[in-house]
C-alpha positions in Angstrom: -6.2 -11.5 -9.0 -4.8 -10.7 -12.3 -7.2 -9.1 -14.5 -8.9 -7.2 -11.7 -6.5 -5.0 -10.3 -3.3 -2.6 -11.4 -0.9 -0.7 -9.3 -0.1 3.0 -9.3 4.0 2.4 -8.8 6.5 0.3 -10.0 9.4 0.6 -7.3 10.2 -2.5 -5.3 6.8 -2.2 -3.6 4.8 -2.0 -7.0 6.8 -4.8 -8.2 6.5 -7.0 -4.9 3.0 -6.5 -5.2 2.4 -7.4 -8.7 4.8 -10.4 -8.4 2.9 -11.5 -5.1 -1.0 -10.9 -6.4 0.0 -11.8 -9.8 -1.3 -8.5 -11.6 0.2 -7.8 -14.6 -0.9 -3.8 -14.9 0.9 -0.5 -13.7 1.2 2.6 -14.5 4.0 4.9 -13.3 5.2 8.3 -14.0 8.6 6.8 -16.3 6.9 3.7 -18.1 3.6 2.0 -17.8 1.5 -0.9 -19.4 -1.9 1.0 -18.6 -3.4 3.9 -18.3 -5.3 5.8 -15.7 -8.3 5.3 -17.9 -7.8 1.8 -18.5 -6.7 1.3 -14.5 -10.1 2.7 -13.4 -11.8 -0.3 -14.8 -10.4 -2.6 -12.5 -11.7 -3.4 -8.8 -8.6 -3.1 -7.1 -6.0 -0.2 -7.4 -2.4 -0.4 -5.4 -1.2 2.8 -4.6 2.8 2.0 -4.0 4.0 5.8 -4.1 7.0 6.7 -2.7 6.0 8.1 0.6 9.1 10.5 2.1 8.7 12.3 5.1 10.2 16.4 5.5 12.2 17.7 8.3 8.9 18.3 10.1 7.7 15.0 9.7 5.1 15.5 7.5 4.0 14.5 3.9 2.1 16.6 2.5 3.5 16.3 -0.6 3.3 12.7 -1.0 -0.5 13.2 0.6 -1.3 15.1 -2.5 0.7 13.3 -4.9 -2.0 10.0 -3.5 -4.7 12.5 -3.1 -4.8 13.6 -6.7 -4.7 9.8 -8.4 -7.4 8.7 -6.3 -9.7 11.9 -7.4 -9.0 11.2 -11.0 -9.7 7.3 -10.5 -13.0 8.6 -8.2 -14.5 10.6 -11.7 -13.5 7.5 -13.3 -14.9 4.4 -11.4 -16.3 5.5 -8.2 -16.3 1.7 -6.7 -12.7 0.8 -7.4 -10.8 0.0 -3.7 -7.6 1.8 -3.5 -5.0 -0.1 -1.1 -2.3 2.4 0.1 1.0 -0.1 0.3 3.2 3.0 0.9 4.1 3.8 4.5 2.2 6.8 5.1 1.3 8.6 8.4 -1.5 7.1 10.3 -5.0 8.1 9.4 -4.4 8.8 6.1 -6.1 6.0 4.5 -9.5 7.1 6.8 -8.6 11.1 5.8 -8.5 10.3 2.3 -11.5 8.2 2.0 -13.4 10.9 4.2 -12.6 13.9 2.2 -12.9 12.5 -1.5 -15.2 9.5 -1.0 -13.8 6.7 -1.7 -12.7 2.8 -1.0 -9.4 3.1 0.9 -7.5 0.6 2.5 -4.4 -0.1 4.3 -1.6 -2.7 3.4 1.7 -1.5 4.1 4.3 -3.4 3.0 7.1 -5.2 5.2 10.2 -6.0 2.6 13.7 -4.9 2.1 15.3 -3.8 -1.4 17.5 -6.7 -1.8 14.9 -9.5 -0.7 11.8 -7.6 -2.6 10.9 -10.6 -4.2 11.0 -13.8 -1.2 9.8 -10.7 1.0 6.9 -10.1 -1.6 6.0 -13.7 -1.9 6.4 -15.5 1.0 6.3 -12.6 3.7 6.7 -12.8 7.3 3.8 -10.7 8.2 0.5 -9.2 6.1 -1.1 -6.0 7.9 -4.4 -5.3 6.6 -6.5 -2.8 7.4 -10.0 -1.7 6.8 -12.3 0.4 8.3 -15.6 -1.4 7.1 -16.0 -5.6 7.5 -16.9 -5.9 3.8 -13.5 -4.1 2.6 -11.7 -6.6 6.0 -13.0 -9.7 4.2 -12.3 -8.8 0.9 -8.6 -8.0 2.1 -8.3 -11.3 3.4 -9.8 -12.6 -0.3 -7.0 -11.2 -1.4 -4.1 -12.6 0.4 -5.2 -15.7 1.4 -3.0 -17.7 -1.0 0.1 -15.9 0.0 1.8 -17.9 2.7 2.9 -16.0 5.7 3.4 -16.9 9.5 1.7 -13.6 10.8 -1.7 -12.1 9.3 -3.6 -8.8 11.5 -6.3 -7.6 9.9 -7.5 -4.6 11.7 -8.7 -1.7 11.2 -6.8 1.7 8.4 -5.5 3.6 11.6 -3.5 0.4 13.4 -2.6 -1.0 10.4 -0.5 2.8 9.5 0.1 2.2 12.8 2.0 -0.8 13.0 4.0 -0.3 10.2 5.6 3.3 11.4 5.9 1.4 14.6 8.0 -1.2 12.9 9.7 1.1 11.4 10.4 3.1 14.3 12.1 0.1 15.7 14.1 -1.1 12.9 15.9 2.0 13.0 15.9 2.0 16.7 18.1 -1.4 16.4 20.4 -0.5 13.5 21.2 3.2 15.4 21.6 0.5 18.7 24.1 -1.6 16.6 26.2 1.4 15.6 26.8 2.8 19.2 27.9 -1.1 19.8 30.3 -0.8 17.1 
């Protein structure tokens, strides 16, 4: 991948993904090694955003946060692919690339903070999800050298889905294992 793509982010999920797709760009709010400018040249833009949800369960302000990049990066290269790797509520990915007209994507990540980088490389499951075959085959292009037991490629809205559901249950288990205790 390399040369091709860049990530918006460089938290444990930008990292993981650079590390695991071997892209050397980012750009993030406290340091980059790119601009927006120079990011809008490439195919391939990783949006890896934090993603917080309020007391109502909404994110609206991560939404726009997302939804602002990818209208700068539309004015700049209209046929870049952005791949939301945040954890964001589902339909966003189809929302987003409905209202502003644009290549989105879904790969949510599955990794912890203190295995980012075996999590990143050699993961137990890849979700990706797009809602056009083109954009579902070039997904596949892009992870099919990372090994990994478990790969669903579906479509944006199952793919957000799966990965609040797996959410959903990880906490389920840990609040399960504290009533034990």
């Amino acid at each position: 991948m390399g040369d091709d793509a860049f990530v918006i982010g460089n938290g444990f999920v930008g990292k993981g993904t650079r590390l695991a797709l071997d892209i050397p760009w980012y750009f993030s709010r406290h340091e980059s090694n790119i601009t927006l400018n120079e990011g809008a040249k490439k195919k391939w833009c990783f949006i890896c955003l934090p993603t917080p949800t309020n007391e109502n369960g909404g994110q609206e302000e991560a939404r726009k946060v997302i939804h602002d990049y990818l209208v700068q990066m539309k004015s700049l290269n209209p046929r870049c692919i952005f791949v939301i790797r945040s954890t964001v509520i589902p339909g966003t990915a189809r929302a987003l690339s409905e209202e502003i007209g644009v290549r989105v994507v879904s790969c949510p990540e599955f990794l912890s903070e203190e295995t980012w980088e075996k999590d990143s490389t050699s993961p137990r499951i890849i979700v990706m999800g797009a809602d056009e075959q083109p954009l579902r085959i070039a997904l596949e292009n892009l992870w099919k050298d990372i090994p990994c037991k478990v790969k669903i490629v579906t479509d944006t809205l199952p793919a957000e889905t799966f990965k609040y559901a797996f959410n959903s249950f990880m906490v389920t288990k840990i609040a399960w294992a504290n009533s034990l205790f």
